[in-house]
N, C-alpha and C positions, 0 to 999 in steps of 0.2 A: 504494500500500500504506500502510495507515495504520502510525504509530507509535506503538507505547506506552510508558507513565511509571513502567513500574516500572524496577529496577534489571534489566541484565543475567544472564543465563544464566551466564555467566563468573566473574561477579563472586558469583553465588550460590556456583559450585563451590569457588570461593577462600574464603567467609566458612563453607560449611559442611564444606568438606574431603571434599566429593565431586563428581567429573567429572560424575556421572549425576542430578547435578541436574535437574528440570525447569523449562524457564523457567513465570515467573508471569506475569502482566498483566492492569494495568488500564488505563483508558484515561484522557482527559483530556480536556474541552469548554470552551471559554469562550461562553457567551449573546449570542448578536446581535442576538433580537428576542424581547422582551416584550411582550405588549400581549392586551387584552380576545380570546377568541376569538367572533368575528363572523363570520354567514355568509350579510351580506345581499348574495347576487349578483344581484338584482334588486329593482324595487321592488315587487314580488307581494306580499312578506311584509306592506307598507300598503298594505292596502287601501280607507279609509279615508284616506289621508293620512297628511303626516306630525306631528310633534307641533309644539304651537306654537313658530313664532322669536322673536325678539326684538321687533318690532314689531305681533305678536299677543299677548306678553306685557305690553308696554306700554300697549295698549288695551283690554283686558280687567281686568287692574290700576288704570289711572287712574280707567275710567269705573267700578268696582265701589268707587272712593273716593271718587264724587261727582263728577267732571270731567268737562265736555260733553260730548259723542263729536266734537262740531266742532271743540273744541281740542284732542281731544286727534290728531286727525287732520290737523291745523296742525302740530303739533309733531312728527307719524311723517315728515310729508313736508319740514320744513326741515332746512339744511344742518347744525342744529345739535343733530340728532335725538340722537348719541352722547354728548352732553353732559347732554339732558335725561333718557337712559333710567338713565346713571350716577349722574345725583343723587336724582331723583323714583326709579324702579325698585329702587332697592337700598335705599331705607326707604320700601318698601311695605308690609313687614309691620306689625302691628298688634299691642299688649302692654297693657293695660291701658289701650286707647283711644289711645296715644302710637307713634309710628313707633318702630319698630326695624330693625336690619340685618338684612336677611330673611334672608340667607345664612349669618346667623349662630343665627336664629329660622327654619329653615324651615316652623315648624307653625303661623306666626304669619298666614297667608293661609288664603283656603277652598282648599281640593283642585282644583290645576291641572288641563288636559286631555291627561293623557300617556298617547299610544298608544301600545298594545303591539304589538308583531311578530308575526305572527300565522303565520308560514312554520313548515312541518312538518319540516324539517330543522335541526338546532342539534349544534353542539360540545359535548363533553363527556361525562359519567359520569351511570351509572345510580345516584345517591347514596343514594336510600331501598328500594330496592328495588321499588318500585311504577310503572305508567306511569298518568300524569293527564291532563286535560286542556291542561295548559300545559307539558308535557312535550316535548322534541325527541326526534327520532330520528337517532343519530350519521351523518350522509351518509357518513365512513369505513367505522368499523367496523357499523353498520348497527343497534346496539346500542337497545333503545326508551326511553323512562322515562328519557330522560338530563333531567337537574336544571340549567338554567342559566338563570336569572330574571331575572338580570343581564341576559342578551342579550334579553329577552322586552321590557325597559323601555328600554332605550340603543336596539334597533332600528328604530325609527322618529325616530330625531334624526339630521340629518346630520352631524355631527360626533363622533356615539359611532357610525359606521356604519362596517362593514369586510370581509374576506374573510381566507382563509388567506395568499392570494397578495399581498393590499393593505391590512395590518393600520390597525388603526382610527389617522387621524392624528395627532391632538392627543396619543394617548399615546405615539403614538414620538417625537413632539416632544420630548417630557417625557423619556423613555428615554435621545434622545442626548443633554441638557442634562444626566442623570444621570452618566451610562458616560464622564463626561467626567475622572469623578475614581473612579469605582469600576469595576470587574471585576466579575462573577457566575460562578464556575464551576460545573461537574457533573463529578464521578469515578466512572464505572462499574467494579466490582469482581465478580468470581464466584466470590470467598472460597476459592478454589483453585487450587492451584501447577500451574494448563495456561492456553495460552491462551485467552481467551474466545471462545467459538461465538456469530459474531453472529446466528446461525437461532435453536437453542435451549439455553438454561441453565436448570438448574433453579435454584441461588441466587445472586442478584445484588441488589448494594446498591448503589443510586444515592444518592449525596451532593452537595446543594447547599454549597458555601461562598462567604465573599468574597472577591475579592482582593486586592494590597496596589497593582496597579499597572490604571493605567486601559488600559481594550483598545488594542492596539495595530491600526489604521484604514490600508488605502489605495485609493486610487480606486474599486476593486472592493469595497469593504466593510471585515471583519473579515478581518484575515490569520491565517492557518493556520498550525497545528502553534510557537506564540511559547509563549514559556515562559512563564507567573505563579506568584507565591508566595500560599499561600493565608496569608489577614489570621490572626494566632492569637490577636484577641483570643474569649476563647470564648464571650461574649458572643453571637457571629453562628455559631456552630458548636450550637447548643442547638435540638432539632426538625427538624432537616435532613434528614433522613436515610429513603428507602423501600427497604421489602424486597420483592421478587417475584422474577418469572421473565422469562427472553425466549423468546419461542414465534414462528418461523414469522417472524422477522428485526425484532418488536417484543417491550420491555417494556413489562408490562403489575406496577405495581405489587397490595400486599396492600393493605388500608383502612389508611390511618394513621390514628391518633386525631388527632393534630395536626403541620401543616409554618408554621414561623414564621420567617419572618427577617425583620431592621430594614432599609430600605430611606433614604428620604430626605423632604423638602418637595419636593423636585423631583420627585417620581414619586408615591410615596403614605409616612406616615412608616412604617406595617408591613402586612406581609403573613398575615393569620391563617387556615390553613385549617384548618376542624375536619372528620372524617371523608372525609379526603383524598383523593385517585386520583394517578398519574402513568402517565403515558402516551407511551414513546419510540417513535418510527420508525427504523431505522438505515439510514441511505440508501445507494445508493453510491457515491457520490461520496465516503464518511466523516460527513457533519454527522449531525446529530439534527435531526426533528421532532416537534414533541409536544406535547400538552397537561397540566395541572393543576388539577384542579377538587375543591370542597367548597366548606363553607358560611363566609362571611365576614362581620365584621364592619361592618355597615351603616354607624356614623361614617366607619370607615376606605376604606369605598368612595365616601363623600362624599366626603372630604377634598380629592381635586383639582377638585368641580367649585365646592364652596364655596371654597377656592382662590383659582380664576378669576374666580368673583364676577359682577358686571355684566360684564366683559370676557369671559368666557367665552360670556356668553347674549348678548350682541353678535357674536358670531366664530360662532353656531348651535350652541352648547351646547345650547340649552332652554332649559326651565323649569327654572333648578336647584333652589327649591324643590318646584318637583312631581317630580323626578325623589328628592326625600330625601322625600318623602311616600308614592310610589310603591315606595321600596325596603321602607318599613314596611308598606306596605298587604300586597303580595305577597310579605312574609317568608315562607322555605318550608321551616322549619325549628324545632323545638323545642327545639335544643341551643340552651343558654345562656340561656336564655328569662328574661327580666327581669321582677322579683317581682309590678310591675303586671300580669305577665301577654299583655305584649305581646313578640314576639319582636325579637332583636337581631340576626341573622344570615339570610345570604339566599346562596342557590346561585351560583355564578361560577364558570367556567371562564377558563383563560389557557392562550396559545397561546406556545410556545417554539422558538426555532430556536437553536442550535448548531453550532459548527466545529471542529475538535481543535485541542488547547492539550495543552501539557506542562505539566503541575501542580508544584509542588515543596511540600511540607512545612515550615515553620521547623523549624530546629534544635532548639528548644527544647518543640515538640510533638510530634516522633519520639519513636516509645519501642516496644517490643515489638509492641505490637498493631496499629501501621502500618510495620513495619521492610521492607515492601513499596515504601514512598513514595523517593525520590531524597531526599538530605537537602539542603538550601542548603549552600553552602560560606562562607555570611556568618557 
Protein backbone atom coordinates (compact mmCIF):
# COMPACT_ATOMS: atom_id res chain seq x y z
CA UNK A 1 0.00 0.00 0.00
CA UNK A 2 1.41 3.10 -0.85
CA UNK A 3 1.93 6.18 1.52
CA UNK A 4 1.08 9.60 1.25
CA UNK A 5 2.80 13.01 2.24
CA UNK A 6 0.01 14.90 3.35
CA UNK A 7 -0.65 15.42 7.00
CA UNK A 8 -3.01 13.01 8.69
CA UNK A 9 -6.86 12.64 8.97
CA UNK A 10 -6.54 13.30 12.78
CA UNK A 11 -4.40 15.98 12.70
CA UNK A 12 -6.81 17.77 10.01
CA UNK A 13 -9.87 17.01 12.74
CA UNK A 14 -7.66 18.74 15.41
CA UNK A 15 -6.56 21.83 13.34
CA UNK A 16 -10.09 22.34 11.89
CA UNK A 17 -12.24 21.30 14.83
CA UNK A 18 -14.15 18.71 13.20
CA UNK A 19 -14.12 14.69 13.53
CA UNK A 20 -15.73 14.58 9.86
CA UNK A 21 -12.81 15.63 8.30
CA UNK A 22 -11.81 14.01 5.02
CA UNK A 23 -8.57 12.92 4.67
CA UNK A 24 -6.47 14.60 1.69
CA UNK A 25 -3.56 13.23 -0.26
CA UNK A 26 -0.87 13.66 -2.20
CA UNK A 27 1.80 11.80 -3.12
CA UNK A 28 5.55 11.96 -3.39
CA UNK A 29 8.21 10.60 -6.06
CA UNK A 30 11.82 10.86 -6.18
CA UNK A 31 13.43 10.32 -10.17
CA UNK A 32 15.73 7.26 -10.77
CA UNK A 33 16.01 7.46 -14.34
CA UNK A 34 16.56 10.37 -16.71
CA UNK A 35 17.66 9.92 -19.99
CA UNK A 36 16.96 10.42 -23.96
CA UNK A 37 13.71 8.36 -24.68
CA UNK A 38 15.08 5.76 -27.36
CA UNK A 39 13.59 2.95 -28.96
CA UNK A 40 16.07 1.24 -30.89
CA UNK A 41 15.29 -2.57 -30.18
CA UNK A 42 16.99 -3.44 -33.13
CA UNK A 43 19.18 -2.43 -35.77
CA UNK A 44 16.11 -2.24 -38.58
CA UNK A 45 15.71 1.28 -37.71
CA UNK A 46 19.66 1.60 -39.83
CA UNK A 47 19.40 0.50 -42.48
CA UNK A 48 21.96 1.99 -44.13
CA UNK A 49 24.24 1.71 -41.37
CA UNK A 50 25.20 3.30 -38.61
CA UNK A 51 26.71 6.85 -38.53
CA UNK A 52 30.40 7.40 -38.61
CA UNK A 53 32.99 6.49 -35.56
CA UNK A 54 35.78 7.80 -34.68
CA UNK A 55 38.05 6.53 -37.13
CA UNK A 56 35.69 7.33 -40.00
CA UNK A 57 35.65 10.75 -38.79
CA UNK A 58 39.25 10.99 -38.60
CA UNK A 59 39.73 9.82 -42.22
CA UNK A 60 37.38 11.74 -43.95
CA UNK A 61 38.59 14.90 -41.95
CA UNK A 62 42.31 14.55 -42.41
CA UNK A 63 42.02 13.50 -46.05
CA UNK A 64 39.39 16.46 -46.80
CA UNK A 65 42.55 18.64 -45.24
CA UNK A 66 44.90 17.40 -47.74
CA UNK A 67 46.41 14.34 -45.80
CA UNK A 68 47.32 11.20 -47.85
CA UNK A 69 44.79 8.42 -47.39
CA UNK A 70 48.03 6.32 -46.73
CA UNK A 71 48.99 8.29 -43.80
CA UNK A 72 46.38 8.97 -42.64
CA UNK A 73 45.47 5.05 -42.48
CA UNK A 74 49.01 4.72 -40.66
CA UNK A 75 47.91 6.80 -38.07
CA UNK A 76 43.95 4.90 -37.70
CA UNK A 77 45.95 1.78 -37.28
CA UNK A 78 48.95 2.70 -34.62
CA UNK A 79 48.98 2.26 -31.12
CA UNK A 80 48.93 5.96 -30.91
CA UNK A 81 45.80 6.58 -32.84
CA UNK A 82 43.93 8.33 -29.54
CA UNK A 83 46.46 10.65 -29.35
CA UNK A 84 46.58 11.61 -32.91
CA UNK A 85 42.45 11.97 -33.26
CA UNK A 86 42.71 14.30 -29.84
CA UNK A 87 45.03 16.69 -31.23
CA UNK A 88 44.70 16.63 -35.27
CA UNK A 89 40.57 15.81 -34.86
CA UNK A 90 39.59 18.59 -32.46
CA UNK A 91 41.13 21.50 -34.73
CA UNK A 92 39.77 20.20 -37.70
CA UNK A 93 37.55 23.00 -38.10
CA UNK A 94 38.33 25.72 -40.32
CA UNK A 95 37.72 29.90 -39.53
CA UNK A 96 39.05 32.15 -41.75
CA UNK A 97 41.52 29.52 -43.29
CA UNK A 98 43.09 28.81 -39.58
CA UNK A 99 42.15 25.72 -37.27
CA UNK A 100 39.75 26.06 -34.65
CA UNK A 101 38.20 23.85 -31.99
CA UNK A 102 35.45 22.28 -33.93
CA UNK A 103 33.57 21.58 -30.86
CA UNK A 104 33.42 24.75 -30.17
CA UNK A 105 32.85 25.98 -34.08
CA UNK A 106 30.68 23.07 -35.10
CA UNK A 107 29.63 24.99 -38.51
CA UNK A 108 33.20 25.34 -39.01
CA UNK A 109 33.52 21.72 -41.25
CA UNK A 110 31.21 20.68 -44.41
CA UNK A 111 28.15 18.67 -43.23
CA UNK A 112 29.13 15.38 -41.63
CA UNK A 113 27.36 11.93 -42.79
CA UNK A 114 24.74 11.57 -39.97
CA UNK A 115 22.06 8.98 -40.39
CA UNK A 116 18.95 9.15 -39.33
CA UNK A 117 16.78 6.31 -37.66
CA UNK A 118 14.45 5.52 -40.00
CA UNK A 119 12.16 2.87 -37.51
CA UNK A 120 8.36 3.77 -37.51
CA UNK A 121 7.96 3.57 -33.83
CA UNK A 122 9.34 6.45 -31.45
CA UNK A 123 8.47 7.81 -27.83
CA UNK A 124 6.78 10.66 -27.32
CA UNK A 125 3.84 13.51 -28.16
CA UNK A 126 1.81 14.58 -30.90
CA UNK A 127 3.53 18.26 -30.47
CA UNK A 128 2.19 20.04 -33.61
CA UNK A 129 -0.78 18.42 -34.35
CA UNK A 130 0.00 17.11 -37.65
CA UNK A 131 1.62 13.56 -38.70
CA UNK A 132 4.94 13.85 -41.24
CA UNK A 133 7.12 12.03 -42.69
CA UNK A 134 9.77 11.86 -40.00
CA UNK A 135 7.09 11.60 -37.57
CA UNK A 136 6.84 8.30 -34.96
CA UNK A 137 4.01 6.46 -33.88
CA UNK A 138 3.92 6.02 -29.89
CA UNK A 139 4.46 1.85 -29.68
CA UNK A 140 2.43 2.61 -26.16
CA UNK A 141 -0.11 4.77 -26.56
CA UNK A 142 -0.21 4.13 -30.25
CA UNK A 143 -0.76 7.92 -30.71
CA UNK A 144 0.64 9.15 -34.80
CA UNK A 145 2.46 12.44 -35.56
CA UNK A 146 4.56 12.07 -32.27
CA UNK A 147 7.43 14.89 -32.77
CA UNK A 148 10.91 13.41 -31.44
CA UNK A 149 13.94 14.58 -33.89
CA UNK A 150 16.14 14.19 -31.32
CA UNK A 151 15.68 10.40 -31.55
CA UNK A 152 15.50 10.53 -35.54
CA UNK A 153 19.50 11.81 -35.36
CA UNK A 154 21.14 10.15 -31.88
CA UNK A 155 19.53 6.63 -33.46
CA UNK A 156 21.93 5.41 -35.46
CA UNK A 157 25.12 6.25 -33.08
CA UNK A 158 26.00 3.78 -30.69
CA UNK A 159 26.22 5.47 -27.85
CA UNK A 160 23.17 7.84 -28.11
CA UNK A 161 21.27 4.37 -28.73
CA UNK A 162 18.67 2.92 -26.16
CA UNK A 163 15.29 1.29 -25.01
CA UNK A 164 12.70 1.98 -22.23
CA UNK A 165 14.12 -1.01 -20.48
CA UNK A 166 18.08 -0.07 -21.21
CA UNK A 167 18.00 3.73 -21.39
CA UNK A 168 20.72 5.35 -23.50
CA UNK A 169 24.39 4.82 -21.45
CA UNK A 170 26.46 7.70 -21.51
CA UNK A 171 23.49 9.70 -20.09
CA UNK A 172 22.81 7.61 -17.12
CA UNK A 173 26.56 7.92 -16.68
CA UNK A 174 26.03 11.45 -16.51
CA UNK A 175 22.67 11.12 -14.36
CA UNK A 176 24.58 9.19 -11.50
CA UNK A 177 27.79 11.43 -11.47
CA UNK A 178 24.67 14.03 -11.09
CA UNK A 179 22.15 12.42 -8.38
CA UNK A 180 25.37 12.37 -6.44
CA UNK A 181 24.71 15.61 -4.96
CA UNK A 182 21.15 16.40 -6.12
CA UNK A 183 17.49 14.81 -5.79
CA UNK A 184 14.79 15.40 -8.53
CA UNK A 185 11.24 15.14 -7.05
CA UNK A 186 7.49 14.88 -8.48
CA UNK A 187 4.39 15.62 -6.02
CA UNK A 188 1.12 14.60 -7.55
CA UNK A 189 -1.99 16.43 -6.19
CA UNK A 190 -5.88 16.36 -7.08
CA UNK A 191 -6.55 19.67 -5.58
CA UNK A 192 -9.11 17.89 -3.38
CA UNK A 193 -9.61 16.80 0.25
CA UNK A 194 -10.39 12.69 -0.95
CA UNK A 195 -7.83 10.46 -1.64
CA UNK A 196 -6.41 10.26 -5.09
CA UNK A 197 -8.07 7.75 -7.69
CA UNK A 198 -5.09 6.38 -9.34
CA UNK A 199 -7.61 5.16 -12.56
CA UNK A 200 -9.31 8.42 -12.92
CA UNK A 201 -9.15 12.31 -11.70
CA UNK A 202 -10.37 15.00 -13.22
CA UNK A 203 -7.76 17.63 -11.66
CA UNK A 204 -4.36 16.89 -10.82
CA UNK A 205 -1.17 18.81 -10.71
CA UNK A 206 2.19 17.20 -11.01
CA UNK A 207 5.00 19.28 -9.72
CA UNK A 208 8.70 18.93 -10.41
CA UNK A 209 11.12 20.34 -7.72
CA UNK A 210 14.68 19.85 -6.38
CA UNK A 211 15.88 18.43 -3.44
CA UNK A 212 18.17 19.47 -0.64
CA UNK A 213 19.52 15.82 -0.16
CA UNK A 214 21.13 13.52 -2.70
CA UNK A 215 18.96 10.09 -3.40
CA UNK A 216 19.36 7.81 -0.98
CA UNK A 217 20.93 4.31 -3.19
CA UNK A 218 21.04 0.55 -2.05
CA UNK A 219 22.12 -2.58 -3.86
CA UNK A 220 18.70 -2.62 -5.53
CA UNK A 221 18.63 0.92 -6.62
CA UNK A 222 16.61 3.93 -5.36
CA UNK A 223 15.03 3.06 -1.90
CA UNK A 224 11.56 3.67 -1.31
CA UNK A 225 9.18 5.69 0.60
CA UNK A 226 12.80 8.16 2.22
CA UNK A 227 11.92 11.36 3.11
CA UNK A 228 13.53 14.73 1.08
CA UNK A 229 13.16 18.24 1.63
CA UNK A 230 12.28 20.15 -1.28
CA UNK A 231 15.52 22.86 -2.05
CA UNK A 232 13.38 26.40 -1.49
CA UNK A 233 15.54 28.23 -3.40
CA UNK A 234 12.72 29.58 -5.99
CA UNK A 235 14.97 29.87 -8.30
CA UNK A 236 14.29 25.96 -9.32
CA UNK A 237 10.45 26.14 -8.23
CA UNK A 238 9.60 28.63 -11.59
CA UNK A 239 7.83 26.55 -14.62
CA UNK A 240 7.56 23.37 -12.93
CA UNK A 241 4.46 22.71 -12.76
CA UNK A 242 1.49 20.44 -15.28
CA UNK A 243 -2.06 20.45 -15.12
CA UNK A 244 -4.36 17.51 -16.44
CA UNK A 245 -6.16 14.45 -15.77
CA UNK A 246 -5.49 10.64 -14.95
CA UNK A 247 -7.68 8.45 -17.07
CA UNK A 248 -7.65 4.76 -17.17
CA UNK A 249 -4.42 4.58 -14.25
CA UNK A 250 -2.21 7.36 -16.56
CA UNK A 251 -1.62 11.19 -16.51
CA UNK A 252 -1.99 12.52 -19.27
CA UNK A 253 -0.92 16.35 -18.96
CA UNK A 254 -2.79 19.84 -20.74
CA UNK A 255 0.14 21.67 -23.22
CA UNK A 256 2.37 23.70 -21.05
CA UNK A 257 3.65 26.75 -22.65
CA UNK A 258 6.85 26.09 -20.81
CA UNK A 259 8.68 23.28 -18.20
CA UNK A 260 12.26 24.76 -17.08
CA UNK A 261 14.56 23.63 -14.48
CA UNK A 262 18.47 24.29 -13.92
CA UNK A 263 20.15 21.06 -13.88
CA UNK A 264 24.17 20.90 -13.98
CA UNK A 265 27.66 20.52 -16.35
CA UNK A 266 27.38 17.01 -15.40
CA UNK A 267 24.17 16.22 -17.00
CA UNK A 268 23.18 19.23 -19.35
CA UNK A 269 23.24 23.03 -17.53
CA UNK A 270 19.17 23.52 -18.36
CA UNK A 271 16.38 21.86 -19.37
CA UNK A 272 13.83 24.05 -21.67
CA UNK A 273 10.70 22.65 -22.81
CA UNK A 274 8.41 24.89 -24.96
CA UNK A 275 4.80 23.59 -25.61
CA UNK A 276 5.23 20.68 -23.24
CA UNK A 277 3.52 17.03 -22.74
CA UNK A 278 3.93 14.92 -19.58
CA UNK A 279 3.16 11.63 -19.55
CA UNK A 280 2.62 9.34 -16.18
CA UNK A 281 2.03 5.56 -15.88
CA UNK A 282 1.08 4.43 -12.29
CA UNK A 283 2.33 1.03 -11.97
CA UNK A 284 1.64 -1.35 -9.29
CA UNK A 285 4.04 -1.98 -7.73
CA UNK A 286 3.63 2.39 -6.66
CA UNK A 287 6.63 3.83 -9.10
CA UNK A 288 5.81 6.03 -12.05
CA UNK A 289 6.74 5.64 -15.71
CA UNK A 290 6.78 8.30 -18.13
CA UNK A 291 7.72 10.56 -20.48
CA UNK A 292 8.24 14.41 -21.27
CA UNK A 293 8.49 15.89 -24.49
CA UNK A 294 8.54 19.44 -26.48
CA UNK A 295 10.69 21.58 -28.23
CA UNK A 296 14.38 22.32 -26.93
CA UNK A 297 16.92 24.26 -27.10
CA UNK A 298 19.42 23.02 -29.74
CA UNK A 299 22.83 24.68 -27.62
CA UNK A 300 21.50 23.18 -24.74
CA UNK A 301 21.19 19.73 -26.26
CA UNK A 302 24.64 20.03 -27.59
CA UNK A 303 26.05 20.95 -24.58
CA UNK A 304 27.05 17.23 -23.40
CA UNK A 305 28.28 16.17 -26.44
CA UNK A 306 30.60 19.29 -27.14
CA UNK A 307 31.34 18.54 -23.55
CA UNK A 308 32.83 15.25 -24.30
CA UNK A 309 34.73 16.65 -27.16
CA UNK A 310 37.32 14.29 -28.84
CA UNK A 311 36.78 11.93 -25.95
CA UNK A 312 33.23 11.42 -26.44
CA UNK A 313 33.78 10.77 -30.45
CA UNK A 314 36.45 8.21 -29.31
CA UNK A 315 34.20 6.27 -26.78
CA UNK A 316 31.28 6.21 -30.27
CA UNK A 317 29.72 9.42 -29.65
CA UNK A 318 29.99 10.48 -33.54
CA UNK A 319 30.31 13.17 -35.28
CA UNK A 320 29.73 15.69 -32.78
CA UNK A 321 29.83 18.32 -35.16
CA UNK A 322 27.55 16.66 -37.45
CA UNK A 323 25.21 15.76 -34.84
CA UNK A 324 25.19 20.13 -33.98
CA UNK A 325 24.77 20.57 -37.68
CA UNK A 326 22.20 17.97 -37.87
CA UNK A 327 20.08 19.33 -34.92
CA UNK A 328 19.91 22.77 -37.10
CA UNK A 329 19.26 21.01 -40.24
CA UNK A 330 16.20 19.03 -38.83
CA UNK A 331 14.89 21.96 -36.49
CA UNK A 332 11.07 21.11 -36.39
CA UNK A 333 9.98 23.83 -34.96
CA UNK A 334 9.11 27.75 -35.27
CA UNK A 335 8.88 28.75 -31.60
CA UNK A 336 11.68 30.97 -30.81
CA UNK A 337 12.91 31.04 -34.32
CA UNK A 338 16.01 33.29 -34.49
CA UNK A 339 15.86 36.68 -36.52
CA UNK A 340 18.39 35.17 -39.21
CA UNK A 341 15.48 33.04 -39.76
CA UNK A 342 16.86 29.89 -38.99
CA UNK A 343 15.32 27.86 -36.09
CA UNK A 344 16.73 27.21 -32.58
CA UNK A 345 14.68 24.55 -31.18
CA UNK A 346 14.15 20.97 -32.19
CA UNK A 347 11.44 18.12 -30.63
CA UNK A 348 12.85 15.64 -27.75
CA UNK A 349 11.23 13.49 -25.70
CA UNK A 350 12.72 12.01 -22.10
CA UNK A 351 11.90 9.01 -20.50
CA UNK A 352 11.33 9.14 -16.51
CA UNK A 353 11.03 6.52 -13.96
CA UNK A 354 10.20 7.04 -10.23
CA UNK A 355 9.62 5.52 -6.76
CA UNK A 356 7.75 7.02 -3.62
CA UNK A 357 9.45 9.42 -1.44
CA UNK A 358 7.92 11.49 1.38
CA UNK A 359 8.24 15.14 0.37
CA UNK A 360 8.40 17.73 3.07
CA UNK A 361 8.11 21.53 2.52
CA UNK A 362 10.74 24.12 4.26
CA UNK A 363 9.34 25.90 6.80
CA UNK A 364 9.67 28.98 5.46
CA UNK A 365 7.65 28.16 2.08
CA UNK A 366 4.50 26.63 3.96
CA UNK A 367 1.87 29.07 3.93
CA UNK A 368 -1.94 28.68 3.11
CA UNK A 369 -1.84 27.55 -0.31
CA UNK A 370 0.33 24.37 0.44
CA UNK A 371 -0.95 23.87 4.29
CA UNK A 372 -1.43 20.21 2.69
CA UNK A 373 2.51 19.79 2.66
CA UNK A 374 4.13 18.12 6.29
CA UNK A 375 6.15 21.01 7.59
CA UNK A 376 10.16 20.31 8.48
CA UNK A 377 10.56 20.46 12.13
CA UNK A 378 14.17 22.26 11.36
Amino acid sequence: MRKHIAISAGVLALAFGSAQSVQAETRGYVISVWSQAMNNIDESGCPEGKSPTAPDVFKYSMTGLGMAPDEVDKMIQSQDFNLHYRKMASMRGRKDGKPVFVYKHPLSVPEPPIKLEQSKEGFGFNLDGKVGPMDFTDPLTKEAGVDNMVARILGCIDRTRGTLDAPVGNTMLRWLHYIEGNSWLLHVDNNRDAPIDFQNEENVTVTYYRGQQPPVLSASGFQRNVTYTIDPNKTLRSLTTFKGKIKDGMFLSEVTPQFKFIASTRLQPIYDFKQARLRLKFLENGDLQGFVGGYLPIPMIYFPFGDYAAQGEGLGSGDVAGIYQALQKYADTDIDKAKNGKRTRISQTWTITAVPAFLEMPAELADNRNSRWRRTTQ
